[in-house]
C-alpha positions as MATLAB code, in Angstrom:
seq = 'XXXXXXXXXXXXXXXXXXXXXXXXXXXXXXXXXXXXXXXXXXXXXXXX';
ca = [
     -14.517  -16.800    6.042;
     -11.105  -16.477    4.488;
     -10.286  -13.336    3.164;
      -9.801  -12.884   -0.745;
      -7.620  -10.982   -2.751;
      -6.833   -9.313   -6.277;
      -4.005   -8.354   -8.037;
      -2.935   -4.835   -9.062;
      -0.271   -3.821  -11.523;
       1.988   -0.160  -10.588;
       4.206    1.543  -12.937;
       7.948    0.560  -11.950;
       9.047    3.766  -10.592;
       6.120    3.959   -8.214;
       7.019    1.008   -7.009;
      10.655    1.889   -6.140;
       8.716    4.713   -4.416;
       6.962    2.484   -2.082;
       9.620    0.900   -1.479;
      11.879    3.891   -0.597;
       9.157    4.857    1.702;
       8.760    1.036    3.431;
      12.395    1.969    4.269;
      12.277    4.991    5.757;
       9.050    4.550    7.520;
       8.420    4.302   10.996;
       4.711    2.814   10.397;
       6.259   -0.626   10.605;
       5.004   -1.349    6.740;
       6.403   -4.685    5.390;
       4.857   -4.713    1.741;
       3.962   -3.162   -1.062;
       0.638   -4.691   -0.073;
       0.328   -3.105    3.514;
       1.123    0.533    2.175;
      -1.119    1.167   -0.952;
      -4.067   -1.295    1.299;
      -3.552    1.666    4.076;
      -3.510    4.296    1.878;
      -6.489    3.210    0.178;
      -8.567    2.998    3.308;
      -7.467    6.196    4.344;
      -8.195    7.452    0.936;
     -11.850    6.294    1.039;
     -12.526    7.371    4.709;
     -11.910   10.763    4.232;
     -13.935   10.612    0.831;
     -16.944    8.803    1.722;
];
């Protein structure tokens, strides 16, 4: 089964933030995508 996906809309300025950090990372991030996806998981496994 192919995966699906949804869209989310950030504020600007967070955005440059990701971005800043996808530069300056050493987690190998490519996207905006792969950083708040990660984030989100790790969010949710330490809170469920």
């Amino acid at each position: 089964m192919r995966a699906r996906y949804v869209n989310v809309s950030i504020h600007e300025e967070l955005a440059k933030k990701i971005d800043e950090y996808i530069k300056r990372s050493k987690n190998g991030y490519r996207s905006r995508a792969e950083v708040v996806s990660d984030a989100l998981r790790r969010l949710f496994d330490k809170k469920l």
